[in-house]
C-alpha positions in Angstrom: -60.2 -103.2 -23.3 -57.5 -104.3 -26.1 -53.8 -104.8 -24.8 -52.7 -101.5 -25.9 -54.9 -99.0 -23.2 -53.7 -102.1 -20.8 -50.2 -101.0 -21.1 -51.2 -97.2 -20.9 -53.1 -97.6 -17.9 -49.8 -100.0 -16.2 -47.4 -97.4 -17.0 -49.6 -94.5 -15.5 -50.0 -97.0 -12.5 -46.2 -97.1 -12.3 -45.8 -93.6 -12.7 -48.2 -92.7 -9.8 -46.7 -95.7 -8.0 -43.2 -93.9 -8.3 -44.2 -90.7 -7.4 -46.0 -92.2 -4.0 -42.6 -93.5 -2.8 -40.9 -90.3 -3.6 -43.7 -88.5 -1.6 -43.4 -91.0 1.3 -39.5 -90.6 1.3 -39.9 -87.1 1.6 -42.2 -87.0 4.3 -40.1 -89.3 6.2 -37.4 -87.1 5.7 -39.2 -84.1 6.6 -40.6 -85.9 9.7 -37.4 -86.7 10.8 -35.9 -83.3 10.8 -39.3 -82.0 12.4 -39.1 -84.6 15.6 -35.2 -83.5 15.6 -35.9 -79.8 15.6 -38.9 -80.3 18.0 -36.3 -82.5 20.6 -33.7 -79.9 20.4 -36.4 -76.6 21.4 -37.7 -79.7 24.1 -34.2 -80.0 25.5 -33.4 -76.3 25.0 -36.8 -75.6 27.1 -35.6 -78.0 29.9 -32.2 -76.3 30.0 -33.3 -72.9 30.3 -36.0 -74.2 33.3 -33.2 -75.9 35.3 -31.3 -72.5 34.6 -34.4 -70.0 35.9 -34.8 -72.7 39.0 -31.2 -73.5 40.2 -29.9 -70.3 38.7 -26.5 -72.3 37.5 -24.0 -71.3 34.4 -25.1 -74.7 32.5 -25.5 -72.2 29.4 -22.3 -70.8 29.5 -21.2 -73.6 27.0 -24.3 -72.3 24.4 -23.2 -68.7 23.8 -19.9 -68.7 25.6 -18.1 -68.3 21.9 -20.8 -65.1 21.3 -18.5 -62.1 20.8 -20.8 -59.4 21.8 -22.1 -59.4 25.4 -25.2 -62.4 25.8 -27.7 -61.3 28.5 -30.3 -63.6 30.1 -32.6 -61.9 32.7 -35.9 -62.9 34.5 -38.9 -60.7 34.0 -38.3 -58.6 36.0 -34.5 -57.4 34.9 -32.7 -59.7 37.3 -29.6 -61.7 35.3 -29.7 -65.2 35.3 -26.5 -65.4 33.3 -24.2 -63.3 31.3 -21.1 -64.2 28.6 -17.4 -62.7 29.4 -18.3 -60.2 27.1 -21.1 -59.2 29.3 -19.5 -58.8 32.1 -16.5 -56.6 30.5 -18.9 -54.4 29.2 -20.9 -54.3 31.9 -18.2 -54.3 34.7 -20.5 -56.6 37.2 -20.0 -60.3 37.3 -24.0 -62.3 37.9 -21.8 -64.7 39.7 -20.2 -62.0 42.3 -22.8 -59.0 42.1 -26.6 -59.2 42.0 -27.7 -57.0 38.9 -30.8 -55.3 38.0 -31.0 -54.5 34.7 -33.4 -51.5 35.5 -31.3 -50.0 37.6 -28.8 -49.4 34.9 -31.2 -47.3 32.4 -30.6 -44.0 32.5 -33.1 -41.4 33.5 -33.3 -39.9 30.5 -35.0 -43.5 28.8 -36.8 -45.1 31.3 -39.8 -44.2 29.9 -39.1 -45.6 26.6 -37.5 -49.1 28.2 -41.2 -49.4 29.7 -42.8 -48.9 26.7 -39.5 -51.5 24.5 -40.0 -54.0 27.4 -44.0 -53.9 27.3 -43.9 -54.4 23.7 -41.5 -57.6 24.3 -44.2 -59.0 26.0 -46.9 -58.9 23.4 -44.6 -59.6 20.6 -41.9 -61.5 22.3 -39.3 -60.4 20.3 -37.8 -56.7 20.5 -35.5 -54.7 17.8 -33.0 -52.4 17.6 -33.8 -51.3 21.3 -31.2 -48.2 21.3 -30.8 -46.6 25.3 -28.1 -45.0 27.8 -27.1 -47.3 30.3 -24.9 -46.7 33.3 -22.2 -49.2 33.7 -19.5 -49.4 36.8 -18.3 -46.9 37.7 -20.9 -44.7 36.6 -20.2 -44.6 33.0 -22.2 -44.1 30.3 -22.7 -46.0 27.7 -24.7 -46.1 24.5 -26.6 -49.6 23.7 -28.4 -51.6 20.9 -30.5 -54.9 21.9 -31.9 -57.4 20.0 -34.2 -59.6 22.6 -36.6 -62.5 22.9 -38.5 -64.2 25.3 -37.8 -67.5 27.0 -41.2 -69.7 27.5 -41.4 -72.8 29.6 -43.0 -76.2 28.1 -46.6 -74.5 28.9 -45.9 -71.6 26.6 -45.4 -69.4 29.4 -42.6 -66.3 29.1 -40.3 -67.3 32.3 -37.3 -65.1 31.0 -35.4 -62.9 28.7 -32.5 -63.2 26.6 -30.4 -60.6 24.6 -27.7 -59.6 22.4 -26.2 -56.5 23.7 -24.0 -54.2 20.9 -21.6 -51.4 22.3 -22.6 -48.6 20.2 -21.2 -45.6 22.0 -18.6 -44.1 20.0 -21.6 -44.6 17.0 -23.5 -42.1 18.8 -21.4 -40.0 19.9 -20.4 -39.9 16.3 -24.1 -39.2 15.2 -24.5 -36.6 18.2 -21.2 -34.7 16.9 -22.5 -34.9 13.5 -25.6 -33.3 14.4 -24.5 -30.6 16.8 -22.0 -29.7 13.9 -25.0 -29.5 11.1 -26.5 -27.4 14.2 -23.9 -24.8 14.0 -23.2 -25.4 10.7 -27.0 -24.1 10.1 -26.6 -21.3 12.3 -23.5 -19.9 10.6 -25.2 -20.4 7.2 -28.3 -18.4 8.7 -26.5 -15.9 10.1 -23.7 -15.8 7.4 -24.7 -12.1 6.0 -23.7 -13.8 2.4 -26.7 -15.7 0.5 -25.8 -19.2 0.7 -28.0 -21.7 -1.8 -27.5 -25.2 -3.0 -28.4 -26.8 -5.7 -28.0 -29.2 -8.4 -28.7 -29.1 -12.4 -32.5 -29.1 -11.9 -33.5 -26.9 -8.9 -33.0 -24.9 -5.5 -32.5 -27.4 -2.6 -32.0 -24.8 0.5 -30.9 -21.2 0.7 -30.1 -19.4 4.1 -32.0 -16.1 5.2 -29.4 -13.2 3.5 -30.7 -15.0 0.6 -33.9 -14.9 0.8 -33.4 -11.2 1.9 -31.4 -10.2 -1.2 -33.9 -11.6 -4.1 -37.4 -11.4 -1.9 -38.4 -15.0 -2.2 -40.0 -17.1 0.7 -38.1 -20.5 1.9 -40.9 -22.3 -0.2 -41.0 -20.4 -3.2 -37.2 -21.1 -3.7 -37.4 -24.7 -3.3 -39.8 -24.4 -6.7 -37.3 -22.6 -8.7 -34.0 -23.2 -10.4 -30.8 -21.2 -10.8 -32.2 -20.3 -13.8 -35.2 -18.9 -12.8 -33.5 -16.1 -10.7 -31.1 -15.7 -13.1 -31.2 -12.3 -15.9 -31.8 -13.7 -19.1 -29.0 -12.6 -20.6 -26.6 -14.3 -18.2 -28.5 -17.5 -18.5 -25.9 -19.0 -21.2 -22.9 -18.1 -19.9 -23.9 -19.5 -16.5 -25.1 -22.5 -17.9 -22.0 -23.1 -19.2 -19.7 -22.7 -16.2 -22.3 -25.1 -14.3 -21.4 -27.7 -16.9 -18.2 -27.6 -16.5 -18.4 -27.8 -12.8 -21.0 -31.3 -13.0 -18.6 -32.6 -15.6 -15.0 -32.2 -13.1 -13.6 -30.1 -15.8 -12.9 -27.4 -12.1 -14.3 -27.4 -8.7 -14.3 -24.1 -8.2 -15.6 -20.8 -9.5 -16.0 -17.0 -9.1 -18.1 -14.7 -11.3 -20.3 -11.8 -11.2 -23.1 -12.0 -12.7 -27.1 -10.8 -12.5 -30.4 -12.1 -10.5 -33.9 -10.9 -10.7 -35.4 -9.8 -7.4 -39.0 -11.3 -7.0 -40.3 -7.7 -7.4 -38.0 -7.7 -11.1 -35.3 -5.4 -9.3 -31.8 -6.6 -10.6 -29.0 -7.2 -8.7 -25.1 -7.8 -9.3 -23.8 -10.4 -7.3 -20.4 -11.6 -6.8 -20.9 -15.5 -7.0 -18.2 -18.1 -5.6 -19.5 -21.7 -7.0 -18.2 -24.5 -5.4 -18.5 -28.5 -5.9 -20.3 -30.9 -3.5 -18.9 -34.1 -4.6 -20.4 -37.8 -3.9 -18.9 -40.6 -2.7 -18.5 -41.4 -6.2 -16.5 -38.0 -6.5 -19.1 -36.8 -9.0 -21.0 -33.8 -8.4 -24.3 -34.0 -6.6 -24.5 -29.9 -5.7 -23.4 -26.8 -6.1 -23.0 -24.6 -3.4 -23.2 -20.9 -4.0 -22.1 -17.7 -2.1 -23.7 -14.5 -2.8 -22.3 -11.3 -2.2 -23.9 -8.2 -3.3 -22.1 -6.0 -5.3 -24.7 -4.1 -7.2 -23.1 -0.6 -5.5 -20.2 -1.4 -7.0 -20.4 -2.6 -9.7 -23.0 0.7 -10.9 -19.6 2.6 -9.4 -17.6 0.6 -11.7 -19.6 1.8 -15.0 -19.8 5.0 -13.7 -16.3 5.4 -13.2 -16.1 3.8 -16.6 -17.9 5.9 -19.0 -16.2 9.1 -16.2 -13.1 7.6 -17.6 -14.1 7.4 -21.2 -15.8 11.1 -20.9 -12.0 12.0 -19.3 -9.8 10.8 -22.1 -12.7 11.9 -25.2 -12.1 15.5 -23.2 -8.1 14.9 -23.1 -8.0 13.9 -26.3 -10.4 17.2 -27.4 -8.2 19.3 -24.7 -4.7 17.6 -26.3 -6.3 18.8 -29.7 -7.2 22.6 -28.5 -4.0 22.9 -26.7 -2.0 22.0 -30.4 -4.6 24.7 -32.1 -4.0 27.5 -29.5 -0.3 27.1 -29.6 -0.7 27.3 -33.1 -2.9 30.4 -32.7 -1.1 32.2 -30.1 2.8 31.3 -31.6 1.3 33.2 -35.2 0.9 36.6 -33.8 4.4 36.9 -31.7 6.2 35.6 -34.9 4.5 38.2 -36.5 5.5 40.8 -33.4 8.8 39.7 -33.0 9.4 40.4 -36.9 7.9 43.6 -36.6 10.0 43.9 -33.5 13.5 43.0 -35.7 11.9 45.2 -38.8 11.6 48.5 -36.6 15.3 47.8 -34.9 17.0 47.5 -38.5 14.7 50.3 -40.6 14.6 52.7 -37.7 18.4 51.8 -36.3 19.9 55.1 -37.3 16.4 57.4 -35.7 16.0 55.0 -32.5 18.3 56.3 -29.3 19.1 53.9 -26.7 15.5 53.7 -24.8 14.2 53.0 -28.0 16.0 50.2 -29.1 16.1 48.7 -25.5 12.6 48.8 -25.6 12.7 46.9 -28.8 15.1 44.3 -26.8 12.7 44.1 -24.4 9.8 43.7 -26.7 11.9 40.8 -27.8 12.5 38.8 -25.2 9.2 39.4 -23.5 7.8 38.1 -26.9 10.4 35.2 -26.5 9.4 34.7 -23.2 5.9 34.3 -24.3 6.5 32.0 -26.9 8.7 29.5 -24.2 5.8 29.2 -21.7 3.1 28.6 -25.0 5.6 25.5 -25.3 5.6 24.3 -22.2 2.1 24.2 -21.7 1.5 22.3 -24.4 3.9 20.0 -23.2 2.4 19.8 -20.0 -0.9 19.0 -21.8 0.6 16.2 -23.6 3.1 14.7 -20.8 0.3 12.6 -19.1 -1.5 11.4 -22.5 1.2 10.5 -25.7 1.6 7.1 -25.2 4.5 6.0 -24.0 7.0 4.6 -26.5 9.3 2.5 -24.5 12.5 1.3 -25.7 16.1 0.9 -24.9 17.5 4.2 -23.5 21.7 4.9 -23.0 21.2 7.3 -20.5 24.9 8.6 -21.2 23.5 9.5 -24.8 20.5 11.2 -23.4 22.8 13.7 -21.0 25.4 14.5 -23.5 22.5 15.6 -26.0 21.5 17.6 -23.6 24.9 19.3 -22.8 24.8 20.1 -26.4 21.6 21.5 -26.9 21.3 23.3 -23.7 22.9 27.1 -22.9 25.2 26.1 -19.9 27.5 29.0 -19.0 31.1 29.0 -19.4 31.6 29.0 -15.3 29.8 25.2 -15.0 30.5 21.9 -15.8 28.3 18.8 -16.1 29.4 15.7 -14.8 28.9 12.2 -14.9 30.8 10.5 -12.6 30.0 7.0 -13.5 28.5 5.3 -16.6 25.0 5.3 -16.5 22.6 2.7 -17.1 20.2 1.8 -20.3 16.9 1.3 -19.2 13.6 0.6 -20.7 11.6 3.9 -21.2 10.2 6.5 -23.6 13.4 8.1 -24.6 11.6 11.9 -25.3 10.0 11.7 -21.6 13.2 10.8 -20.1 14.9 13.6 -22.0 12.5 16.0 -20.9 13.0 14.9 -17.3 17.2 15.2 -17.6 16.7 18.4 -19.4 14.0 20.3 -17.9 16.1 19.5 -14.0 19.9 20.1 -15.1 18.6 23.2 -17.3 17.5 24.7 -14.2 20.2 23.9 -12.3 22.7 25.5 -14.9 21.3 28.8 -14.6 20.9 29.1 -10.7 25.0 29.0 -10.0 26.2 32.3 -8.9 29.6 30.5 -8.1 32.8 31.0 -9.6 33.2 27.3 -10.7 29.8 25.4 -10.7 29.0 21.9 -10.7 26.3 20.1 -11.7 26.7 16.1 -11.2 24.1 13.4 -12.9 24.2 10.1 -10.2 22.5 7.0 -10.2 21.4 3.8 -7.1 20.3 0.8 -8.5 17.3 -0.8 -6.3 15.5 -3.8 -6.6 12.5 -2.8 -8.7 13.1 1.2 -8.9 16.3 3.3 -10.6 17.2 6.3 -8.4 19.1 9.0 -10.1 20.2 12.3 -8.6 20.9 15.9 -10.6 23.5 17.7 -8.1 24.2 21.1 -8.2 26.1 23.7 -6.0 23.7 26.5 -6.4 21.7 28.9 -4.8 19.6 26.5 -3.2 15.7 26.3 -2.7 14.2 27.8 0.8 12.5 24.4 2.1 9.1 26.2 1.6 9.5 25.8 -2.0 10.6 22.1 -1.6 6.7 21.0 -2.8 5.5 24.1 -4.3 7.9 23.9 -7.6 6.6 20.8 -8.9 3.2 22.6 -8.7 2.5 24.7 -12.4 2.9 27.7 -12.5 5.4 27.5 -9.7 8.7 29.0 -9.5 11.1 30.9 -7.3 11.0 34.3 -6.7 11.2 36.4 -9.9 12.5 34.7 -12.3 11.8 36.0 -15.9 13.9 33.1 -17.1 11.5 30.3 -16.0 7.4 29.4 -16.7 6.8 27.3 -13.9 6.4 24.7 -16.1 9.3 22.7 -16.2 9.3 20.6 -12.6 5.4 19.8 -13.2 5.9 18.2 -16.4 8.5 16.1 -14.6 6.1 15.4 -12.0 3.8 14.2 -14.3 6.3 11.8 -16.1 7.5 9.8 -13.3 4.5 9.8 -11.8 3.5 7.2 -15.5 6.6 5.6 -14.7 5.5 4.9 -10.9 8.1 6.8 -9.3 8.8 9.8 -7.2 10.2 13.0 -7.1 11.7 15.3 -4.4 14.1 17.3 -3.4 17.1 18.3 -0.6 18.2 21.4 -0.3 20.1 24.0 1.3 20.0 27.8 0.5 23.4 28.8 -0.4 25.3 25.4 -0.6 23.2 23.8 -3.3 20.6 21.6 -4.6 19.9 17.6 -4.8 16.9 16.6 -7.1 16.2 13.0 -6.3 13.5 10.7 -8.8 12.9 7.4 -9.5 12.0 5.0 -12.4 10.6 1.4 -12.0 12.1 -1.0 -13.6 11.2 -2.8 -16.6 12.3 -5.8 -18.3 15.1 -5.0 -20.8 
């Protein structure tokens, strides 16, 4: 062996050598901690048999600094010794009272305490041991333990010893919690909306008016998505308020939109969407409240296209009436000029019946050609559009004082300056017009008056046409804003005039009506909401 593989082999000798010593040291070390460990448990043994045997409060100095309540109790739930926290909780002092553990389960877990405590036995330890106890004064309380045994030098279980937690308002907590969820399931059940929840990828739970409404079982919903009950071409737009909902852009949501019975039927529903938020406050769910408003909503497009079907036959009936005034208005020009012809040619031949009758003719055909106008003003007083602007109402009367006859014997007044409101300036001159001119004609008086007045209100103008007339017997007081409607047998009026102004305030969302007293006069009362000037 040369001197090289010598020095190889003394350093490996070294190395091992080294590694020996470590090993030893460690051993030693370990050792040591071992024997200490093993002559604490010895001394810790010998405590706890002096304790069982002379029953004393030597361990009051090992868990006297234990803040929940330290139990020690013989096998057969007598205690040995308890903490200060113990006997707070517990209201019984080992010292003072003799105290069975046993005695202190409720009824209600007896059973299981058999079962927990048999189970300490085998196992000598015991976990999360959760029971009612009654406590002085008969209280209960709710309890967690965490236990072990206590064996003497010969390995033998002598005792018990525990860590007792107050956990009362936990479970009374818990137990309100779940009596809540309790009713909180039986409104949902019973709620006579369908109720679902669910996040982006499928149906978690949906209460019974749901599963009424779209015919699925409990367990065939729980397979499905929102998107599987909802009509295809609602799909998108649904989608799309989802997102917006998962992403915090709103919590909140109400639409109507359409689901697919199982059997295909479809169904409106009015949806209300709300957010379930995390603790994160992201949302986890949606929750969703169905109502059913496929009745209505088939109401609503009927009453739609009934409404589109209405103005196509205004609009055809707007049209007609223009054509038969046109149609009707030809012929008494033509008779009325016949009329004048015969009256001049035949002046000198004609006695007086003759050319009375010609008079008559004349305003019969006049007559005729008034009420042609006014119903095709009637036709058209609910469907022009209304052209709203400003309107001096002062202008409006005193064109109509000039453009109306008003006998020599009656005056129109205007007591105070009336307003300008916003409105369709012809309407509101056929509604001055079409009142005052039939209050100018009904004064049998020697001086008559007629007075235009005015209340301002907070959302409505109220005006007032005054006359001192005749006066209208109060069973006329509805009738004459009825068509067609007028007061005894007068030649001089269609019966048109009040229900055109019916019609007009009635687009302006006001009322008319009237006061009045046969032989003192008239008061014709209407108003006008307001709009911004």
């Amino acid at each position: 062996m040369d001197s090289k593989e010598v020095t190889l082999l003394k350093k490996a000798l070294a190395r091992q050598k080294m590694a020996r010593q470590q090993a030893e040291k460690l051993l030693e070390q370990k050792s040591l901690q071992l024997y200490e460990e093993a002559r604490h448990l010895k001394e810790s043994n010998h405590k706890l048999e002096n304790l069982l045997s002379e029953k004393t409060s030597e361990l009051d100095g090992v868990f006297i600094n234990i803040i929940d309540p330290y139990v020690v109790m013989d096998l057969s739930f007598n205690v040995i010794s308890m903490n200060q926290s113990a006997k707070n909780f517990l209201g019984y002092d080992h010292k003072k009272d003799t105290i069975n553990l046993w005695k202190m389960v409720h009824k209600d877990y007896m059973e299981y305490t058999i079962e927990s405590f048999s189970s300490l036995q085998e196992v000598g330890k015991l976990k999360n041991y959760r029971a009612k106890i009654i406590v002085r004064d008969d209280v209960e309380k709710w309890i967690e333990i965490n236990a072990s045994l206590i064996y003497n030098k010969d390995k033998q279980p002598i005792a018990a010893q525990g860590i007792v937690r107050d956990i009362t308002q936990e479970m009374e907590v818990t137990e309100m919690l779940s009596e809540q969820k309790r009713q909180l399931d039986i409104i949902v059940n019973a709620s006579p909306l369908g109720i679902v929840l669910a996040n982006t990828e499928k149906i978690i739970k949906v209460n019974h008016a749901m599963t009424d409404l779209l015919g699925y079982s409990f367990e065939e919903f729980k397979m499905m998505s929102i998107d599987d009950i909802t009509a295809t071409d609602d799909v998108e737009n649904s989608n799309i308020l989802m997102q917006k909902i998962y992403n915090g852009e709103i919590d909140d949501a109400t639409i109507s939109k359409k689901y697919v019975k199982k059997n295909g039927e479809v169904l409106y529903l009015k949806v209300s969407l709300n957010s379930v938020k995390n603790i994160q406050g992201k949302t986890g769910f949606v929750l969703a409240m169905l109502e059913d408003i496929t009745k209505q909503k088939e109401l609503e497009i009927q009453k739609e296209q009934l409404l589109n079907d209405l103005e196509n036959s205004n609009q055809s009936l707007q049209e007609y009436a223009h054509i038969v005034s046109h149609d009707l208005k030809s012929p008494l020009r033509s008779i009325s000029a016949l009329a004048t012809w015969l009256s001049d040619d035949y002046k000198d031949v004609l006695d007086e019946p003759g050319r009375e009758n010609l008079s008559l003719m004349q305003e019969k055909v006049a007559s005729m050609d008034k009420l042609i106008h006014g119903i095709l003003e009637y036709s058209t007083a609910n469907n022009s559009a209304l052209d709203d602007s400003k309107v001096d109402l002062n202008e409006v009367i005193n064109d109509i004082g000039e453009t109306i006859f008003i006998p020599d014997h009656v005056k129109l007044v205007i007591p105070e300056m009336l307003p300008t409101i916003m409105a369709d300036r012809t309407k509101v001159h056929q509604v001055f017009q079409n009142i005052i001119g039939n209050a100018v004609v009904h004064i049998e008086r020697e001086v008559g008056l007629v007075e235009v007045l005015f209340n301002e209100n907070k959302d409505f103008w109220q005006f007032t046409i005054s006359d001192n007339g005749v006066g209208i017997p109060e069973e006329y007081h509805k009738k004459i804003f009825d068509i067609f409607q007028s007061i005894g047998n007068n030649e001089r009026s269609t019966g048109i005039g009040l229900s055109i102004v019916k019609k007009i305030i009635d687009r302006y969302q006001g009322k008319v009506w009237v006061d009045s007293v046969v032989g003192e006069g008239t008061q014709f009362h209407f108003t006008i909401k307001k709009t911004i000037i």
